[in-house]
N, C-alpha and C positions, 0 to 999 in steps of 0.2 A: 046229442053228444056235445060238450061243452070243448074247446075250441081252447080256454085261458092256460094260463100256467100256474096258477092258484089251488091245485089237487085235486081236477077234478080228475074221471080215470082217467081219459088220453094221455094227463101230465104224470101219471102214476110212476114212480120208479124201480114198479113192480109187475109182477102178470097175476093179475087175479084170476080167480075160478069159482065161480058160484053154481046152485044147484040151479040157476035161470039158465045157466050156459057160459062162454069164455068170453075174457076181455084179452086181447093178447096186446096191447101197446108195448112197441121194444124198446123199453128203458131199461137204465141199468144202473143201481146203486154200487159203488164200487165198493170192490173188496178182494178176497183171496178166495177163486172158486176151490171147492169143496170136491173130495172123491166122492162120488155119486154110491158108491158100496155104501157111504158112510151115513149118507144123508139120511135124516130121523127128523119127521117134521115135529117141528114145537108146538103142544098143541095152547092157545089163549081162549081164555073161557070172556065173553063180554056178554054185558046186559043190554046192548043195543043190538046188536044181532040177531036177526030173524031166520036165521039159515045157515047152514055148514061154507066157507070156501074155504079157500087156499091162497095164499100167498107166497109167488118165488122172488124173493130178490136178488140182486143182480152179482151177490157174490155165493149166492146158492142154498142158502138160508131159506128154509120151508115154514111156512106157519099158518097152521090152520086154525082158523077163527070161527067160534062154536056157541051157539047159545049156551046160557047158563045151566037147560035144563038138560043138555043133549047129552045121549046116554053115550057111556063109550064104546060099546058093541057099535053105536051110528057111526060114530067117530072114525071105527077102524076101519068101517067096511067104505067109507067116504073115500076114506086115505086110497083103499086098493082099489074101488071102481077107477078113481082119478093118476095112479102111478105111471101112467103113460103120458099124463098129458104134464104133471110135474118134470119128469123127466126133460121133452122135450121144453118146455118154459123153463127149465135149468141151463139148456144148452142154449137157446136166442141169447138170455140177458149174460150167460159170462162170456161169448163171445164178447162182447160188448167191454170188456174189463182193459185197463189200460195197458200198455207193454211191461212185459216181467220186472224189467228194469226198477220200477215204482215202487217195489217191495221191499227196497233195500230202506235202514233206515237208522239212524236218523239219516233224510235225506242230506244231499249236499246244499241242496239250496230250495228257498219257496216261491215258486211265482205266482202273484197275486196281480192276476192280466185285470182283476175289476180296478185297481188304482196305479197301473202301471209299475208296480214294484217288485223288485227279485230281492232276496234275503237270503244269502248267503249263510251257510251254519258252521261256525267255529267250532269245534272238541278243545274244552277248556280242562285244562289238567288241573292237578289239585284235588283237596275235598271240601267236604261243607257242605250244605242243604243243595239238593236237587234244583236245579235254577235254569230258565231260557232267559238269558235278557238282551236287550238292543248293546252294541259296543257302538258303534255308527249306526245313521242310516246306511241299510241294506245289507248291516253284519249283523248276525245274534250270536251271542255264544252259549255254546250248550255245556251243564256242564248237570249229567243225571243217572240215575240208575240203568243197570244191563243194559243193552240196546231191543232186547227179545221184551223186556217187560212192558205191561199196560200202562205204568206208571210214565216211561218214559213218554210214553205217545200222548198220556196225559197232559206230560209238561209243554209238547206243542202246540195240542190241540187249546190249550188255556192263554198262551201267546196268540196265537189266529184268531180264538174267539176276541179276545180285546183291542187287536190291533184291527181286524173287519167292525168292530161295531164304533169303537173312534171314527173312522172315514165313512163306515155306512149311513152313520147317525146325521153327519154336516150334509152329507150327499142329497139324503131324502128330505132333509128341512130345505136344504136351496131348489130342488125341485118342486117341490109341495109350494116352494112362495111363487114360483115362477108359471106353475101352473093355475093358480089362484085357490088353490085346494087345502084345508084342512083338514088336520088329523087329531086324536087324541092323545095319540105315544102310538110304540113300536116296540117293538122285543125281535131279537135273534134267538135263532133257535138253530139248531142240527138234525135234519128230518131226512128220512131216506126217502121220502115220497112226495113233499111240497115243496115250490120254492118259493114261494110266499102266500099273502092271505089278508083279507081283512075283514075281519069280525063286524058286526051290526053296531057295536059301541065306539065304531072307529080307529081300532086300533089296528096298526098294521105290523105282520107280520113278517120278517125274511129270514131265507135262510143264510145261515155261512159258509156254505159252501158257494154262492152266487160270488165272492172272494177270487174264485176261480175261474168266471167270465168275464168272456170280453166287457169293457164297458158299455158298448149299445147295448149289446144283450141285457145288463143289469140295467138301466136307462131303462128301458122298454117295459122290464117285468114291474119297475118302481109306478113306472104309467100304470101299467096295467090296475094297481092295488089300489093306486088312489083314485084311477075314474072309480074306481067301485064307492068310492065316497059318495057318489052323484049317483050310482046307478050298482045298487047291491043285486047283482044280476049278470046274467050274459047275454041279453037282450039285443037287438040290432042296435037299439041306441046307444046301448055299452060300448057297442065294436065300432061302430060309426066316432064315437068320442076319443077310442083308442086310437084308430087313423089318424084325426085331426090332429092327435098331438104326437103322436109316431109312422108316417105313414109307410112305413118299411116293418109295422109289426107281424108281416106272417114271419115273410123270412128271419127272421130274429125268434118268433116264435119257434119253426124249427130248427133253428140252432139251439133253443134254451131244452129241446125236449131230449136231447142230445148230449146237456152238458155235461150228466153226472160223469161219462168217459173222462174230463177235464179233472177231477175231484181225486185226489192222492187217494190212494187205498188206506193210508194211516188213520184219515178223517174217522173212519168209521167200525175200521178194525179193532 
């Protein structure tokens, strides 16, 4: 069992279920849990797939992952051998969800604990194009469609993504020099399951939600990606290299497994 925060399953932000048996790690992608009457799992068809599971995430989202060739009689009868154990893997990860409160939206303000910044949200009156932009630091003004629609949530989530990958970006190149480590590039992404990664070509992955921890936590997970430059593994020597340069990485580790609670429901609603 792999130990990082890189995807493997213990980092998962879900509960899987496969026909070997259960992975239950309590994570929890945020979201708006779901009436359980309602739930209808999504079934995805993949070519890498050797086996029927399941996946709950943490706002109640069912999805069972099915070879390409699996018939749907397998499929259905997968679904009701396993309705008990989804059930319960629906009720672990939405405990897990943040206070009601977080649902309201647009919210009033953003705090972004990885660069120490809060962002307060204007309602700017008037018309014209759907628009979030900076007035000051620490003010944005909003000024967009309903506040029910996807579009709005769109217009924030397109502010976060570029204002986390501006600081993310300076963040991990002044670490990367500091640790004497190179990389190829990097990409942000919005994952309900990883909170970073790096590929055999060197490129390193995070996500934007990591915007939402603390900064050791985000520090830690940055070590974490680039020992993997040195050591594409989870090997003693791996974890031995991540101490040397963080030696507080468990604790930090279990805070980051933790964080999605920290991640606004809007992210991903």
């Amino acid at each position: 069992m792999r130990r990082g925060s890189d995807g493997a399953a213990p980092q998962q932000a879900v509960l899987d279920f496969d026909a070997r048996g259960s992975r239950e790690p309590p994570r929890g992608a945020t979201g708006q849990p779901l009436d359980s009457a309602a739930v209808l799992p999504v079934v995805r068809r993949s070519a890498r797939a050797r086996r029927l599971s399941v996946r709950v995430f943490g706002n109640g989202h069912v999805e069972v992952v099915a070879p390409t060739r699996a018939g749907a009689g397998a499929i259905a009868s997968f679904i009701t051998r396993h309705r008990a154990w989804i059930e319960r893997a629906r009720q672990r990860v939405t405990r897990q969800l943040p206070a009601a409160g977080d649902a309201v939206f647009p919210p009033p303000q953003v705090e972004l604990r990885a660069f120490g910044e809060v962002w307060r949200i204007h309602n700017a009156a008037g018309t014209g194009p759907a628009a979030v932009r900076v007035l000051t630091p620490g003010l944005l003004a909003w000024r967009g469609p309903p506040e029910s629609s996807a579009a709005s949530r769109r217009l924030l989530l397109r502010w976060l993504t570029g204002r986390t990958r501006t600081a993310m970006g300076a963040w991990l190149a002044s670490l990367a020099a500091e640790l004497g480590v190179t990389y190829s590039g990097w990409t942000l992404r919005r994952q309900r399951s990883r909170w970073g990664s790096c590929s055999s070509r060197g490129t390193i992955s995070l996500n934007v939600c990591l915007a939402f921890q603390r900064p050791e936590v985000v520090r830690y997970l940055m070590i974490h990606e680039l020992t993997h430059r040195e050591h594409m593994n989870h090997s003693a020597h791996f974890w031995n290299a991540v101490e040397r340069r963080c030696p507080e990485w468990r604790v930090l580790d279990r805070e980051l497994r933790h964080g999605w609670q920290q991640v606004p429901r809007w992210v991903f609603e």
